[in-house]
C-alpha positions in Angstrom: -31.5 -47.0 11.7 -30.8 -44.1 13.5 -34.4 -42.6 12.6 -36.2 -45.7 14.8 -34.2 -44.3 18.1 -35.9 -41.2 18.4 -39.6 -40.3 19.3 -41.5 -37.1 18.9 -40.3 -34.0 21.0 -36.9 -35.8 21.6 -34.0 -33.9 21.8 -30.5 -35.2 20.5 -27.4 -33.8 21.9 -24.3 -33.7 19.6 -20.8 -33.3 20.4 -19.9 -29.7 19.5 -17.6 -30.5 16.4 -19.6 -28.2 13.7 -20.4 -29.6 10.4 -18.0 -32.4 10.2 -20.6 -33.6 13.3 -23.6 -32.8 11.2 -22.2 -34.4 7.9 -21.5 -37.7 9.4 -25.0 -38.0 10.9 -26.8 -36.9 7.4 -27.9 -40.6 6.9 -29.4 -40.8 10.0 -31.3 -37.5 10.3 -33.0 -37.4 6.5 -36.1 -37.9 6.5 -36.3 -39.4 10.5 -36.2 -36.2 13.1 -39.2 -34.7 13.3 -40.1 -30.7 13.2 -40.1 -30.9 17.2 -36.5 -32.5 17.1 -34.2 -30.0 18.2 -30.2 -30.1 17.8 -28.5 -29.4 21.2 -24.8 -28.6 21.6 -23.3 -30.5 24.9 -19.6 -29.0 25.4 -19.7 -26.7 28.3 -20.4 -23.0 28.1 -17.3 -20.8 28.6 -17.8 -17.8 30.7 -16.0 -14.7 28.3 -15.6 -13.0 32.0 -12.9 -16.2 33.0 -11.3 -15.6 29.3 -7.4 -14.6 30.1 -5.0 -13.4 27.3 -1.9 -14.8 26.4 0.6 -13.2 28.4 2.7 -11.1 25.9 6.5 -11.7 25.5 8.6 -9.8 28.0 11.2 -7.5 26.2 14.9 -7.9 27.4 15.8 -5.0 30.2 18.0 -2.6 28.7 21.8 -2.5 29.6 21.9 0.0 32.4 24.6 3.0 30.7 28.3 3.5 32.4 28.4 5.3 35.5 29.0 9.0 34.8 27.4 8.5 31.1 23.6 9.5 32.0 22.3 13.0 30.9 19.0 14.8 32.9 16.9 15.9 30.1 15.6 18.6 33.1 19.0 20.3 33.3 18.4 23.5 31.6 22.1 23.4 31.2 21.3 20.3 28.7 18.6 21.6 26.9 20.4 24.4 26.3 23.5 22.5 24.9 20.4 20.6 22.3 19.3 24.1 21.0 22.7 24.9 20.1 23.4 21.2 19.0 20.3 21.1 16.6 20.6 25.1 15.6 23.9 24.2 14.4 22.7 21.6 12.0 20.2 23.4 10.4 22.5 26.1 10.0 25.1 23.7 8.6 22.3 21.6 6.4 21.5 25.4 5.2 24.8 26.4 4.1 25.4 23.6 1.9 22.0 23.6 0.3 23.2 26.5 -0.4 26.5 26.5 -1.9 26.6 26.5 -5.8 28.3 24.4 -8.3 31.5 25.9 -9.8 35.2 25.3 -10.3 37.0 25.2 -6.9 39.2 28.0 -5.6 42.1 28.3 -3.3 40.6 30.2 0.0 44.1 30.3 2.1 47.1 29.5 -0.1 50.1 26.8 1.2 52.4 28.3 3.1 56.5 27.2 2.9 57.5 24.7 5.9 60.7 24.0 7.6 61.0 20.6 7.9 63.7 19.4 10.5 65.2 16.2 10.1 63.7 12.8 11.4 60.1 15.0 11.8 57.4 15.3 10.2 55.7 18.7 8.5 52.5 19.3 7.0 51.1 21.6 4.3 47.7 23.1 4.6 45.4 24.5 2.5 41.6 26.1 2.6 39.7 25.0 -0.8 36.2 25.6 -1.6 34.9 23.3 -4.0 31.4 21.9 -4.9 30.8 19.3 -6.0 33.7 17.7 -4.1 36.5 17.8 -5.9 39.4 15.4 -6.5 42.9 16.1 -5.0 46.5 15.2 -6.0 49.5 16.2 -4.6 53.4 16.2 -6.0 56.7 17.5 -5.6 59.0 18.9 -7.9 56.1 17.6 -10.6 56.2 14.2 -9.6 52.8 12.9 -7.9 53.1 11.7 -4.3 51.2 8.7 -3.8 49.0 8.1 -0.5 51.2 6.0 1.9 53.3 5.6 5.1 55.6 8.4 3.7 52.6 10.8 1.9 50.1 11.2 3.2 47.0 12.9 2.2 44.8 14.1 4.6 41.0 15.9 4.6 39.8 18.2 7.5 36.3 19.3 7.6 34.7 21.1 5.8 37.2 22.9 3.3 40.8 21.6 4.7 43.4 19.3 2.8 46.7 18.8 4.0 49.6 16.8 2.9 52.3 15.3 5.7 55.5 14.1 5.0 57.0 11.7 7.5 60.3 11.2 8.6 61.6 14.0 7.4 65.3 14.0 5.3 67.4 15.9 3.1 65.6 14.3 0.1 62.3 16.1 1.2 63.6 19.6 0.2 61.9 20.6 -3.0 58.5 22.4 -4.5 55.2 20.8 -3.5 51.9 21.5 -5.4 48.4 20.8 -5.1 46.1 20.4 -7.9 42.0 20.4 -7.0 39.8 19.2 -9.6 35.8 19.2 -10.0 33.6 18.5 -13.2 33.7 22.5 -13.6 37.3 23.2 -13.4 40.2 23.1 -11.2 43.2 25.1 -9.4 46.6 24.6 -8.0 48.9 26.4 -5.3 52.6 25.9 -4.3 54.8 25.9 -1.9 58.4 24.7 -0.6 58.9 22.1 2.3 62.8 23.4 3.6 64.7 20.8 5.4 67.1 21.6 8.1 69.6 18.8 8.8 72.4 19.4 11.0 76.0 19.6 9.4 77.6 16.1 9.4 80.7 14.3 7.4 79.0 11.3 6.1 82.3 10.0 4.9 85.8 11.0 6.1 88.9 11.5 4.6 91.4 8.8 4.4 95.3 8.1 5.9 97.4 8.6 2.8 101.2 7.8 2.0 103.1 9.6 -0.8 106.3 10.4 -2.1 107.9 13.4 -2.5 106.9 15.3 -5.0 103.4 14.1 -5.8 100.2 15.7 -5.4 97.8 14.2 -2.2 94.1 14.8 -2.2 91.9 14.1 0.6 88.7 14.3 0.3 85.3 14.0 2.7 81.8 13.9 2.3 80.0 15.9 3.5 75.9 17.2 3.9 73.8 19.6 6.5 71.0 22.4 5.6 71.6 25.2 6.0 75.0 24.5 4.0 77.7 24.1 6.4 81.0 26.4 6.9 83.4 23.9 6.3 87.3 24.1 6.9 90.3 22.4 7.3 93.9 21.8 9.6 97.1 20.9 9.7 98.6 19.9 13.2 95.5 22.2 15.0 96.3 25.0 13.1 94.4 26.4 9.7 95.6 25.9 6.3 96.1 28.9 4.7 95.4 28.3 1.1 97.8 29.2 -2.1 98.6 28.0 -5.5 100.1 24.6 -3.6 98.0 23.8 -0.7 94.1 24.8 -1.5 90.6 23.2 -1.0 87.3 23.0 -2.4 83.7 22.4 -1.4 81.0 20.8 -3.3 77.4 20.2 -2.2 78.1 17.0 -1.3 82.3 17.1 -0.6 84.9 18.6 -0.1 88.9 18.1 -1.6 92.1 19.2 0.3 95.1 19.2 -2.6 98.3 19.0 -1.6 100.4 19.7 -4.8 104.6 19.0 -5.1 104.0 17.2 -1.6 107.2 17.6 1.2 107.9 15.7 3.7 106.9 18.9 5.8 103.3 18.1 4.4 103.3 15.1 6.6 100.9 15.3 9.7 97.4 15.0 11.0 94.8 16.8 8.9 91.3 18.0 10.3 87.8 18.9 8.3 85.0 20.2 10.1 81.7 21.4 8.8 79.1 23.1 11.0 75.7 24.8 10.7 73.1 26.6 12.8 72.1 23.2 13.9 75.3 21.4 14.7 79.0 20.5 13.7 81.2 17.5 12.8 84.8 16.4 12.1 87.0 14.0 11.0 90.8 13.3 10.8 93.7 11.7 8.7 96.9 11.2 8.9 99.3 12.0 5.9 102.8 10.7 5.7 105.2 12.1 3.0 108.9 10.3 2.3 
């Protein structure tokens, strides 16, 4: 037994595992050590003043900025620039804390635009609305869908706009706005105008007839403003009568040749023209 090893004022030196130690050694220690036995720890003595800490993890250096992107927070010229920066928001924060709820309102109405062909134009309008409000646009009462050829477009803090691209003769009309918020709404109008210049899309063609018959020929024609049109006989202009006359539609224009000669034969002209530009074409008409 473990009790017959020891004698009186003995001491017994334990490895320093703590209870586990003292548990394991129970049998041996009941009843056997006596009150002069003392219980010595043997692992060596660590001096707290040799302790080092852990050496914390080293952050990652931050990316050194662009050249010419640093600021010097010392520049007056820069501090300066913050006051103004941060007095602008609080000014701006203020303003809109402030604004009350209601029904929005047209601040600067849409204006008419000339829209020239192949461009582009855009109609602007100042709202105020809050809460914001909900926007839709159309033309001619027809709503104009957000896409490549609409499109709707928001400038701070009360500006909408509408652009239409590519401009064409098809663009002329009346375009409206309606603004809408859960405490009412308003709408404005206003006309997009589209100058093309004067062209004949289609002209006339060569024509044979007999003596006696009546000979149209006819072109088509488009341009905005409206085009002067006219025509020719052999370079020189017809002068109209009961006979020989023509018309113009919006989108044509007719040269009738009634009771037809032979000295109706010969090379006819039309020509339109506008502020922007002019056009012609030719035929040839043979009478026998």
């Amino acid at each position: 037994m473990f009790s017959n090893c020891l004698g009186t004022d003995q001491s017994v030196k334990l490895p320093h595992r703590g209870a586990e130690s003292l548990a394991s050694l129970g049998p041996c220690l009941k009843g056997s050590v006596p009150p002069a036995t003392q219980l010595v720890d043997s692992s060596p003595e660590v001096d707290p003043s040799t302790m080092s800490k852990a050496a914390p993890a080293k952050k990652p250096a931050a990316a050194a900025p662009p050249p010419g992107c640093t600021l010097d927070i010392n520049d007056p010229q820069v501090q300066r620039a913050a006051i103004r920066i941060q007095a602008s928001y609080r000014g701006h924060r203020s303003r809109k804390e402030l604004r009350e709820k209601g029904p929005p309102r047209v601040l600067e109405p849409l204006k008419d635009v000339v829209l020239i062909e192949g461009s582009a134009a855009k109609l602007t309008c100042r709202i105020s609305a809050f809460p914001d409000p909900f926007i839709r646009w159309s033309k001619d009462g027809k709503e104009l869908r957000d896409g490549p050829k609409y499109r709707y477009v928001f400038e701070d803090p009360d500006v909408v706009a509408l652009v239409v691209r590519d401009g064409e003769l098809a663009d002329l009309g009346q375009y409206s706005i309606n603004v809408t918020n859960p405490f009412g709404q308003c709408s404005d109008s206003a006309r997009i105008l589209v100058e093309v210049p004067a062209k004949i899309q289609k002209g006339p063609d060569n024509t044979k007839a007999r003596k006696g018959t009546t000979v149209t020929l006819t072109a088509e024609i488009m341009g905005e403003p409206a085009p002067d049109v006219g025509w020719t006989k052999d370079g020189e202009d017809i002068e109209e009568d009961d006979r020989v006359f023509f018309e113009i539609g919006s989108t044509t224009t007719t040269l009738t040749i009634r009771r037809a000669t032979p000295e109706d034969s010969g090379k006819y002209e039309v020509y339109v023209e506008n502020s922007l530009g002019m056009d012609q074409s030719f035929a040839r008409v043979d009478v026998a």
